[in-house]
MDAnalysis code that builds the backbone (N, CA, C; Angstrom):
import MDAnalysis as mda
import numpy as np

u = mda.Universe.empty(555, n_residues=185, atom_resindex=np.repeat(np.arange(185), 3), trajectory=True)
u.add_TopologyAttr("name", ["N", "CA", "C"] * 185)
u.add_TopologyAttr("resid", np.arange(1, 186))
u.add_TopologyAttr("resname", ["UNK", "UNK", "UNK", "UNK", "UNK", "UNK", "UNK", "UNK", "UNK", "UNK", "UNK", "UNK", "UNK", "UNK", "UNK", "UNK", "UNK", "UNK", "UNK", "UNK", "UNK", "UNK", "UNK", "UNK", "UNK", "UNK", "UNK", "UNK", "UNK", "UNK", "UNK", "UNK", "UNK", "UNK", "UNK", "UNK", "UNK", "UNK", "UNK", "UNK", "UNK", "UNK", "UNK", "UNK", "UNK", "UNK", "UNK", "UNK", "UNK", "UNK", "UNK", "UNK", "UNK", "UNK", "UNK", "UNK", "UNK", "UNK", "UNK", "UNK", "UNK", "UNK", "UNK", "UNK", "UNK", "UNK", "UNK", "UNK", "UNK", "UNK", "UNK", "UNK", "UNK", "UNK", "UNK", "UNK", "UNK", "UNK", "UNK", "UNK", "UNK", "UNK", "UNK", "UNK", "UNK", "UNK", "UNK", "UNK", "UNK", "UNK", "UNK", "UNK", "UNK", "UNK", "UNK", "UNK", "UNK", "UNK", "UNK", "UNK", "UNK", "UNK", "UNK", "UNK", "UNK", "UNK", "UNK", "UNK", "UNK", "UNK", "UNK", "UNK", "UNK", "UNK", "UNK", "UNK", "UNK", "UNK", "UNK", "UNK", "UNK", "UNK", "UNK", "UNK", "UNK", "UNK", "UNK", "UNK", "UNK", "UNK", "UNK", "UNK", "UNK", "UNK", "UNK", "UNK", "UNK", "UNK", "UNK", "UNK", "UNK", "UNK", "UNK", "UNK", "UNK", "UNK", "UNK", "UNK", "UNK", "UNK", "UNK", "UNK", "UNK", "UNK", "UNK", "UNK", "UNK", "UNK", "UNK", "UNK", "UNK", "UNK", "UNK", "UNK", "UNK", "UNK", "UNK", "UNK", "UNK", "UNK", "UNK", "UNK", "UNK", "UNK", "UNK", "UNK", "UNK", "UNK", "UNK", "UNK", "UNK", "UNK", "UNK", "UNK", "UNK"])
u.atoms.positions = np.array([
    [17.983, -5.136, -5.522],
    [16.594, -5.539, -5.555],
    [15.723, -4.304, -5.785],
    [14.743, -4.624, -6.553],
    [13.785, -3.514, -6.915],
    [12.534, -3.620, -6.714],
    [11.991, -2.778, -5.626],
    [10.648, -3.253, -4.555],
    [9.854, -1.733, -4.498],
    [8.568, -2.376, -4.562],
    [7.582, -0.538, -4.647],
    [6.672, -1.697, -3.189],
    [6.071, -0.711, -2.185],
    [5.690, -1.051, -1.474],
    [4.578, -0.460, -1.218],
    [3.129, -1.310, -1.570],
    [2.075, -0.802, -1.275],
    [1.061, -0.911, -0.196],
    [0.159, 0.059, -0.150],
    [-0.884, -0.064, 0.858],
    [-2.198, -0.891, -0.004],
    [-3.043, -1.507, 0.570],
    [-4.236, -2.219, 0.179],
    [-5.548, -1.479, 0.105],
    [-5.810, -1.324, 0.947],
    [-7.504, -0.532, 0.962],
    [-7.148, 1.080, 0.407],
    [-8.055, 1.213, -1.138],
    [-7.762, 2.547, -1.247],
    [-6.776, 2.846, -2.700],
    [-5.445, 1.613, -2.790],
    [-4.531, 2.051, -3.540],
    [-4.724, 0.546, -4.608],
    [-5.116, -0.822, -3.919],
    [-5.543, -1.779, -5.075],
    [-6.887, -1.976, -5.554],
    [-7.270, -1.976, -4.088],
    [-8.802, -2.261, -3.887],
    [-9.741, -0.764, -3.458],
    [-10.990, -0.912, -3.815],
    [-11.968, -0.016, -3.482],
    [-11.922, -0.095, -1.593],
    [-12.025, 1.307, -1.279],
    [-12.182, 1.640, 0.154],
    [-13.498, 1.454, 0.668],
    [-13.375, 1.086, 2.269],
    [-14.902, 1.471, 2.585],
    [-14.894, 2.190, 4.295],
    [-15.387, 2.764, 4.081],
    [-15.380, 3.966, 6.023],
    [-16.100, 2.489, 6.718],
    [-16.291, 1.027, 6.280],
    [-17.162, 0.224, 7.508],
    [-16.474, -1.077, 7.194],
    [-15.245, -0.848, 6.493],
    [-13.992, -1.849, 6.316],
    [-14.575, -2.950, 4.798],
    [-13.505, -3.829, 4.870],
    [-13.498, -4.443, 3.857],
    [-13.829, -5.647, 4.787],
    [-15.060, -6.840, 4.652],
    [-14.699, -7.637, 6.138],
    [-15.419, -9.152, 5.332],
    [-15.115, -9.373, 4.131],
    [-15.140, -10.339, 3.138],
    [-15.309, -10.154, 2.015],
    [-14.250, -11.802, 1.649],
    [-13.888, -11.695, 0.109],
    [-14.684, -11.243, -1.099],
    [-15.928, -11.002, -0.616],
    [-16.986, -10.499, -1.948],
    [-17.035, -9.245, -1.914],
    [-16.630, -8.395, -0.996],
    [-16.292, -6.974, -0.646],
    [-15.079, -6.780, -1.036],
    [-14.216, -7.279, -1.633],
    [-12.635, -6.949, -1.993],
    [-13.141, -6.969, -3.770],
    [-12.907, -5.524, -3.896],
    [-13.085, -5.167, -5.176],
    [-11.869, -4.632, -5.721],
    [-11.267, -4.898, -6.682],
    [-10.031, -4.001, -7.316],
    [-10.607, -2.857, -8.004],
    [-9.849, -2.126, -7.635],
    [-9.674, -0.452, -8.368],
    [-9.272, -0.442, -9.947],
    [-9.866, -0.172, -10.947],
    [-9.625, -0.288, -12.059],
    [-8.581, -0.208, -13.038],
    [-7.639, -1.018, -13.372],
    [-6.229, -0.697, -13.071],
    [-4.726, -1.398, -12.656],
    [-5.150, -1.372, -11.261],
    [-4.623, -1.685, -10.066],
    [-3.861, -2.977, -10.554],
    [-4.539, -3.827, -10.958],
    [-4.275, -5.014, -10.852],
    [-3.253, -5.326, -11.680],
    [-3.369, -4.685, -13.511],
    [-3.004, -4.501, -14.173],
    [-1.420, -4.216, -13.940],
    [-1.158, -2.891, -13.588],
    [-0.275, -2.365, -12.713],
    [0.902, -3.029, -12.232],
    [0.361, -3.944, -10.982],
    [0.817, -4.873, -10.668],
    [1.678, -5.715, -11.711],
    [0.486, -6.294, -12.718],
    [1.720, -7.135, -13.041],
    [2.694, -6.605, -14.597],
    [2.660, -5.272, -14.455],
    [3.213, -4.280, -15.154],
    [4.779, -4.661, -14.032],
    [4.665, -4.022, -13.231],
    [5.775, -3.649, -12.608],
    [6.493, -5.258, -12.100],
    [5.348, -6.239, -12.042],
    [6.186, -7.658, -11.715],
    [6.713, -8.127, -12.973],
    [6.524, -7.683, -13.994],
    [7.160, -8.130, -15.583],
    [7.975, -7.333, -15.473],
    [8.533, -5.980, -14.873],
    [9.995, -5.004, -15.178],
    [10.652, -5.528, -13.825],
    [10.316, -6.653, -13.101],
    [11.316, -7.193, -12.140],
    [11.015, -6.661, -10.783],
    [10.159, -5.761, -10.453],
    [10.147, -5.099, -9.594],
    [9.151, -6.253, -8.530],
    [9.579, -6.448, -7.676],
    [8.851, -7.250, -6.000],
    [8.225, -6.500, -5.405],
    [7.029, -6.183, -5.278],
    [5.379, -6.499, -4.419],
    [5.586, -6.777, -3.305],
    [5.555, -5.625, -2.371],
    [4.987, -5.640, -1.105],
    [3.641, -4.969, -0.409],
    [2.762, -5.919, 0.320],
    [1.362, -4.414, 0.660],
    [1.837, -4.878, 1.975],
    [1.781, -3.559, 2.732],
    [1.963, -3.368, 4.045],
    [0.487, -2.489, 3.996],
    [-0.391, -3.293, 5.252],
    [-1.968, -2.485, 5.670],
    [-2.237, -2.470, 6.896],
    [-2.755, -1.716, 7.531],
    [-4.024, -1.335, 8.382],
    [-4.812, -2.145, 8.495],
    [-5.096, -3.335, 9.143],
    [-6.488, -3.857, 9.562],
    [-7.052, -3.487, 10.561],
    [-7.627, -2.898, 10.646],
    [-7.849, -2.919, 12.412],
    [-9.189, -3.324, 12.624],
    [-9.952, -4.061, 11.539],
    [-10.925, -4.226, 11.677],
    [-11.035, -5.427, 12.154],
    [-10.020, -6.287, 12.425],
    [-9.733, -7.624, 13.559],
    [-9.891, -6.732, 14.715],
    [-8.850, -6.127, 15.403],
    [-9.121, -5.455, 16.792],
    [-10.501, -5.110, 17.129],
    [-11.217, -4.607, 15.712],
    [-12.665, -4.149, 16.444],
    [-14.170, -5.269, 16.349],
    [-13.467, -6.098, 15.331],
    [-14.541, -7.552, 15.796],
    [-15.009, -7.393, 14.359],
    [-15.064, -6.746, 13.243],
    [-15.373, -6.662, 11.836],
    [-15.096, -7.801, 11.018],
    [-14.118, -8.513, 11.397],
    [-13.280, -9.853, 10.425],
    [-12.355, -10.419, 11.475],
    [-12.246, -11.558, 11.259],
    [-11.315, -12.652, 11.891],
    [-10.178, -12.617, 11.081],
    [-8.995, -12.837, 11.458],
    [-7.936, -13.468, 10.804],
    [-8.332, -14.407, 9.810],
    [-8.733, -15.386, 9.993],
    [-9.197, -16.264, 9.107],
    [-9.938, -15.524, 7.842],
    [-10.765, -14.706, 8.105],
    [-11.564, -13.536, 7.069],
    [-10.272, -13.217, 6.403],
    [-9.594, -12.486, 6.625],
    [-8.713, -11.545, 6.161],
    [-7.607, -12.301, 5.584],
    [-7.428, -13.727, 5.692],
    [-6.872, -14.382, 4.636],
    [-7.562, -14.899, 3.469],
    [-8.919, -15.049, 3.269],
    [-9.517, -15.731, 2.882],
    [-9.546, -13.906, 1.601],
    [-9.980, -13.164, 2.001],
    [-10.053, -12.286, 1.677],
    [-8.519, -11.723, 0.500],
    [-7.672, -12.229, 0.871],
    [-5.947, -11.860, 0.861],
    [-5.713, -12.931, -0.458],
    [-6.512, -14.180, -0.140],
    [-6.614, -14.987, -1.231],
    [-6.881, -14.723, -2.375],
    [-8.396, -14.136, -1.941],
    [-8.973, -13.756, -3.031],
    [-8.064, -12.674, -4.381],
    [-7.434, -11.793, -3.502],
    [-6.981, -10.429, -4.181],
    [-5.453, -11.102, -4.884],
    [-5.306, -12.476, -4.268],
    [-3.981, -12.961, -4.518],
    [-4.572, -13.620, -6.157],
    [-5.456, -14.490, -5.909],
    [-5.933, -14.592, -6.939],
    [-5.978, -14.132, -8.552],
    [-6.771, -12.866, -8.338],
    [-7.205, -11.669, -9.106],
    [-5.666, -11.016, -9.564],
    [-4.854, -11.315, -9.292],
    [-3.322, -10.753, -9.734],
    [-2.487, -11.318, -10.370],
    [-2.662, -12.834, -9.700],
    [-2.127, -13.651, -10.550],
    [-2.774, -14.073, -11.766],
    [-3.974, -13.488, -12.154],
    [-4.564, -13.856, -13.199],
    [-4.338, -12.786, -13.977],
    [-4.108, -11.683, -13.562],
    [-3.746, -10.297, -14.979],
    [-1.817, -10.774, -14.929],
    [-1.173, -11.776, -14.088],
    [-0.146, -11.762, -14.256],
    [1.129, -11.172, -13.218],
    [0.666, -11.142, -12.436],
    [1.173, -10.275, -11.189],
    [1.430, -11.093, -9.654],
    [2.012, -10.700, -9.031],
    [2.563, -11.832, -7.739],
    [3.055, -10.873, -6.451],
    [2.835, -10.896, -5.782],
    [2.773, -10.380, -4.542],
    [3.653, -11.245, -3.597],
    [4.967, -10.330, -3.247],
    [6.368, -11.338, -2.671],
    [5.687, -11.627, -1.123],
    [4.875, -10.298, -0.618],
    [4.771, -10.581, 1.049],
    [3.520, -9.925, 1.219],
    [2.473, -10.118, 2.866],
    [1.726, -9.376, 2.884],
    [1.850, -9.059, 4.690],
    [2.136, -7.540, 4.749],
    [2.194, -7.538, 5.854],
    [1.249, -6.512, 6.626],
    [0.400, -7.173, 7.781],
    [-0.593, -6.468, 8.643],
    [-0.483, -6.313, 9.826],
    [-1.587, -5.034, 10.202],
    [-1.417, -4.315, 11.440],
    [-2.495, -5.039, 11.878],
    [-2.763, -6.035, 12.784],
    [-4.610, -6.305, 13.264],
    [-4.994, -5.225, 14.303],
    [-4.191, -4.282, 15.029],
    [-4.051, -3.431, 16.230],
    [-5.315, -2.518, 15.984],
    [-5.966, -1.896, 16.814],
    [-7.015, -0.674, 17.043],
    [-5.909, 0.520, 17.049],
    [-6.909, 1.624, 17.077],
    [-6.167, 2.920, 16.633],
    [-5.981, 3.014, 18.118],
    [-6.114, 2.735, 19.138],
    [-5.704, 2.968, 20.473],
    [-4.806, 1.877, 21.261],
    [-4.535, 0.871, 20.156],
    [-3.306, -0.287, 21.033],
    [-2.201, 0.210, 21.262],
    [-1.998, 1.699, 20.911],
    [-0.308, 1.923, 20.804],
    [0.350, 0.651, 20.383],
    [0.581, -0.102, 18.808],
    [1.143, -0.744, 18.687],
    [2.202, -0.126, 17.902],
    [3.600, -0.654, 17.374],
    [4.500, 0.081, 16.804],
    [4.782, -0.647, 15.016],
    [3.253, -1.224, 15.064],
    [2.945, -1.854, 13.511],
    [2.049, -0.960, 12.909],
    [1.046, -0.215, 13.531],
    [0.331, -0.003, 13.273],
    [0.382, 2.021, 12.444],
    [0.149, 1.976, 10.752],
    [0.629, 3.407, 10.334],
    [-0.197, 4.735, 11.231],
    [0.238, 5.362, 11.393],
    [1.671, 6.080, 10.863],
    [2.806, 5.728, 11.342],
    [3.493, 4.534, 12.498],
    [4.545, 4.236, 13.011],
    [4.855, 3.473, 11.893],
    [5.899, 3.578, 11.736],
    [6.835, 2.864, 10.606],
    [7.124, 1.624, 11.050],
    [6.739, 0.286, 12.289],
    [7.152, -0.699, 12.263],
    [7.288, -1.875, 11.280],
    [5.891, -1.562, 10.383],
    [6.334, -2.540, 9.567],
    [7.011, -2.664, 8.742],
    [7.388, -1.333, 8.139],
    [8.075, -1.079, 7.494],
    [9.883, -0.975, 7.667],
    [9.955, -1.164, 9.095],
    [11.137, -1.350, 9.708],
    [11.536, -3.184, 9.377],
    [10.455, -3.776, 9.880],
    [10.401, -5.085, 10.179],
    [11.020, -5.340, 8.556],
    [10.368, -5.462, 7.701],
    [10.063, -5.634, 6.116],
    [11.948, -5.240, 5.785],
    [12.612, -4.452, 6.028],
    [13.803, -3.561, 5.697],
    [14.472, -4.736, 6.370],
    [14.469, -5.304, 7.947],
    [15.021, -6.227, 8.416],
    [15.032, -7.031, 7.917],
    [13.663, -7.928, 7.188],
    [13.846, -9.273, 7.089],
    [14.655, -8.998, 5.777],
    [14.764, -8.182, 5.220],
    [15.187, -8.271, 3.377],
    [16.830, -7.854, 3.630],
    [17.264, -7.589, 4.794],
    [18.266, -6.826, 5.117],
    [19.052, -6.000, 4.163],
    [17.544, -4.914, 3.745],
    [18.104, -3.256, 3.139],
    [17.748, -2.466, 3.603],
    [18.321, -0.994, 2.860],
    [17.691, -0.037, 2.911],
    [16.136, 0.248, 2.520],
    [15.811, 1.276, 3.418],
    [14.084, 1.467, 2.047],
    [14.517, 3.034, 1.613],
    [15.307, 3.392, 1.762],
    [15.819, 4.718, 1.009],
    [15.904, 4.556, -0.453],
    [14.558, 5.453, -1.055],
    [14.647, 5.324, -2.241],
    [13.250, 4.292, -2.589],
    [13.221, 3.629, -1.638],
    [11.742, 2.308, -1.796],
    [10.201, 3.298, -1.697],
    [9.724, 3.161, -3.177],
    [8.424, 3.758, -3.307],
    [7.421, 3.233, -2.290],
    [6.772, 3.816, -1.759],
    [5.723, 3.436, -1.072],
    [4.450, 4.209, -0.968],
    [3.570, 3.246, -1.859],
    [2.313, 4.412, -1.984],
    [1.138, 3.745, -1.262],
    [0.443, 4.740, -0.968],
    [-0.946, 4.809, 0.022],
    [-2.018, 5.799, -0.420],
    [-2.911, 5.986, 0.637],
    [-4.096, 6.815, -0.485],
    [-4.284, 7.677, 0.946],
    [-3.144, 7.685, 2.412],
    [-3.472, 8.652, 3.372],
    [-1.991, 9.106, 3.497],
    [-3.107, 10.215, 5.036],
    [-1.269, 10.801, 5.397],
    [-0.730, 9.995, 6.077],
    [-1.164, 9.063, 6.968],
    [-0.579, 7.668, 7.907],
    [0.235, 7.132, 7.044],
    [-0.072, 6.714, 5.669],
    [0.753, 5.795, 4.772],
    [1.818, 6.766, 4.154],
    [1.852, 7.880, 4.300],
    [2.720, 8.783, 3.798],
    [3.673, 9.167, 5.272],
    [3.346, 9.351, 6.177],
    [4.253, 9.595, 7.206],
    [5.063, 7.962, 7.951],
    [4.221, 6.920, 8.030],
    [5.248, 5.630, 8.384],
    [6.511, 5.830, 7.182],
    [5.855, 5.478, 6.095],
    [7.048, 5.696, 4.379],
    [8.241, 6.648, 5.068],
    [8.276, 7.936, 5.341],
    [9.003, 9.119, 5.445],
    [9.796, 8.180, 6.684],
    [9.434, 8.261, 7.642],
    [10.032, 7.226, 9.001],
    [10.783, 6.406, 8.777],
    [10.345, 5.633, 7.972],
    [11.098, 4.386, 7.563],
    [12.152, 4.804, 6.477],
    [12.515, 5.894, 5.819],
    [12.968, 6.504, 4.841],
    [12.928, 5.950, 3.443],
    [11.913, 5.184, 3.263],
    [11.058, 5.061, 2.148],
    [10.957, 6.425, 1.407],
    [10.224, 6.351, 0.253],
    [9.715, 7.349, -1.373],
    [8.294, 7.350, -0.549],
    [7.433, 8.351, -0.284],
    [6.393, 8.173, 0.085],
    [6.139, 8.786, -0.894],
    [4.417, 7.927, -1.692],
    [4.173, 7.995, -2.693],
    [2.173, 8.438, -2.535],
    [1.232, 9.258, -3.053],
    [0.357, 9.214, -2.412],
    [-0.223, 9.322, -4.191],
    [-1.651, 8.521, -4.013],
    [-2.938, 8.264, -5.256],
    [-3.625, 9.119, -4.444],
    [-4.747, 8.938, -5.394],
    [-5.535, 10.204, -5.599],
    [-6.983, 9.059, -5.316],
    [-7.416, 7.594, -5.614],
    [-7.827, 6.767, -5.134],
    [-8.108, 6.393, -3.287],
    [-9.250, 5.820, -3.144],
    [-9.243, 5.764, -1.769],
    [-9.737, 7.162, -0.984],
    [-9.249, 7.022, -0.270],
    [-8.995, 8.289, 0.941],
    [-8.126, 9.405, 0.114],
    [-7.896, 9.003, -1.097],
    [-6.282, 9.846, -1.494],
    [-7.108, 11.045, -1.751],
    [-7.961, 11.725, -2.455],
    [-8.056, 12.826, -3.152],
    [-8.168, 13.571, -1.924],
    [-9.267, 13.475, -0.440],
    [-8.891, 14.019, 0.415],
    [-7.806, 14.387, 1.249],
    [-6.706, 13.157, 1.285],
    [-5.737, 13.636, 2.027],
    [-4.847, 14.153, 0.885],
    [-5.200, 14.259, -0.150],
    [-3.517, 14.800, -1.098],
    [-3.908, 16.487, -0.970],
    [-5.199, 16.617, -1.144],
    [-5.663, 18.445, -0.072],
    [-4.660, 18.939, 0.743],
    [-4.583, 17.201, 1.834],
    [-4.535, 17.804, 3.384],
    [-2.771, 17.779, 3.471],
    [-2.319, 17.410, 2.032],
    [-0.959, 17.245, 2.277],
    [-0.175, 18.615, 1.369],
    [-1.267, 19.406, 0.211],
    [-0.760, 20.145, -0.643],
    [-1.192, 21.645, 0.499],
    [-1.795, 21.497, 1.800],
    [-1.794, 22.498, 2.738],
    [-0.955, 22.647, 3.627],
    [0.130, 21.838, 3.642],
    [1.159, 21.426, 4.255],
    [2.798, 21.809, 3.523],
    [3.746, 22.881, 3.743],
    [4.759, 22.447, 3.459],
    [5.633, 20.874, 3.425],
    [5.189, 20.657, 4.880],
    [6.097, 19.391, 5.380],
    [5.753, 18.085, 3.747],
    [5.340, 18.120, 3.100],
    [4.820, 17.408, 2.412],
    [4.821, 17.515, 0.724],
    [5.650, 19.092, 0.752],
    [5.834, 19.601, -0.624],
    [6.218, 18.519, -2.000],
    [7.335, 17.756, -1.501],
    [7.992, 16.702, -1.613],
    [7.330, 15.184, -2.229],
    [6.362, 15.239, -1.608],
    [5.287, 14.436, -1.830],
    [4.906, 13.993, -3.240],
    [5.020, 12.756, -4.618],
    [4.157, 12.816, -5.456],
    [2.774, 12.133, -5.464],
    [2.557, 12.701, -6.257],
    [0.987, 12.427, -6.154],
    [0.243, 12.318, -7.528],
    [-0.706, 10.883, -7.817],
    [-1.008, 10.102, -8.921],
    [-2.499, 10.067, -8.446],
    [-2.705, 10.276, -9.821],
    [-4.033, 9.624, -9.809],
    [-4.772, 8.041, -9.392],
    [-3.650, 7.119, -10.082],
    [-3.514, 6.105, -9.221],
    [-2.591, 5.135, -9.152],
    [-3.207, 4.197, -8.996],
    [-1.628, 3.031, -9.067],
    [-1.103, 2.796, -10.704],
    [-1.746, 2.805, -11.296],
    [-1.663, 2.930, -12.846],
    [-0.910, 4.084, -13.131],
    [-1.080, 4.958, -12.926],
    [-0.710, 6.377, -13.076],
    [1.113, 5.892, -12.757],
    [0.921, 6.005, -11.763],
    [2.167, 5.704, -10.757],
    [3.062, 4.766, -11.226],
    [2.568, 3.521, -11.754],
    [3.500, 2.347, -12.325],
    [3.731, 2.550, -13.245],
    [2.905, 3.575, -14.593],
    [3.155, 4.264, -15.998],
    [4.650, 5.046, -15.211],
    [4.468, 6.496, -14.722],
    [5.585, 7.168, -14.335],
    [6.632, 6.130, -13.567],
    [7.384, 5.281, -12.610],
    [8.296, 4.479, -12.653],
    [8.539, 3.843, -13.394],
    [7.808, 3.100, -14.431],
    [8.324, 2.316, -15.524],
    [9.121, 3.096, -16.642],
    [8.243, 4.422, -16.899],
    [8.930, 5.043, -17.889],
    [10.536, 5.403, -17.165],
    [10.256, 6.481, -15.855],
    [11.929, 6.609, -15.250],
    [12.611, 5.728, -15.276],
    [12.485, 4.354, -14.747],
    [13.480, 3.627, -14.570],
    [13.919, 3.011, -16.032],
    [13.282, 2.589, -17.535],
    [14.313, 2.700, -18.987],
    [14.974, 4.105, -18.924],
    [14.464, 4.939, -18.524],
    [15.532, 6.296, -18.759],
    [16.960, 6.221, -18.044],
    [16.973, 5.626, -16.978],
    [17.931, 5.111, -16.004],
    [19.006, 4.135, -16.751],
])
């Protein structure tokens, strides 16, 4: 099976520091979408593993955040693209939950239900949270330059631990470079 595993706010959609907290606020990143169903036409299965935590802090309801999930489901399937799963953290940055990035649970969970490895499973984000759960989970941690990305790809090229790291301009960028590697393959 051939699976790239993405983050949402930042790497499909436009970011916001006061959340995304309805469907008229879920904007795609220019691209993005495209992308998508680039890599769902070379066979490859769609996963976004995200961060909400803007349920924990009273920003959006569950109900929001599907309605919202719809929407973006929508918008993908119309450039052609399909999204196998969507999996969320609703937790605050202080629940100590073990879903919530940089802990790799969901990404554990996701490896369980599919019963594989993620060694080798791209996983891109636009922080270092989405780059350190990936590494945990022994995922490809993959980081854009979109989102939060241009700041944290700084905070990651100041870092040995992180040398390792590639880094795209964006999801486009990113699905151009795997598509081309994998015909070379």
């Amino acid at each position: 099976m051939r699976l790239v595993i993405l983050d949402r706010d930042g790497v499909i959609n436009q970011d916001s520091d006061d959340f995304i907290k309805s469907p008229e606020e879920w904007i795609p990143i220019p691209g993005s979408l495209e992308a998508i169903a680039r890599l769902c036409r070379a066979e490859f299965r769609i996963v976004i593993i995200t961060n909400q935590s803007g349920i924990a802090r009273g920003k959006l309801t569950i109900d929001t955040l599907n309605r919202i999930h719809t929407r973006m489901l929508e918008h993908i399937h119309q450039k052609g693209g399909e999204i196998d799963a969507i999996m969320i953290c609703p937790h605050g940055p202080d629940d100590n939950c073990e879903c919530r990035k940089p802990k790799p649970g969901m990404f554990l969970e996701l490896a369980q239900r599919l019963k594989i490895n993620l060694s080798g499973v791209p996983a891109v984000g636009d922080s270092v949270r989405d780059v350190e759960a990936a590494r945990a989970a022994k995922a490809l941690p993959v980081l854009v330059r979109t989102g939060k990305g241009m700041r944290n790809a700084k905070l990651l090229s100041a870092s040995e631990d992180f040398d390792d790291v590639p880094v795209f301009e964006d999801l486009a960028a990113f699905a151009n470079d795997l598509l081309r590697n994998t015909r070379q393959v």
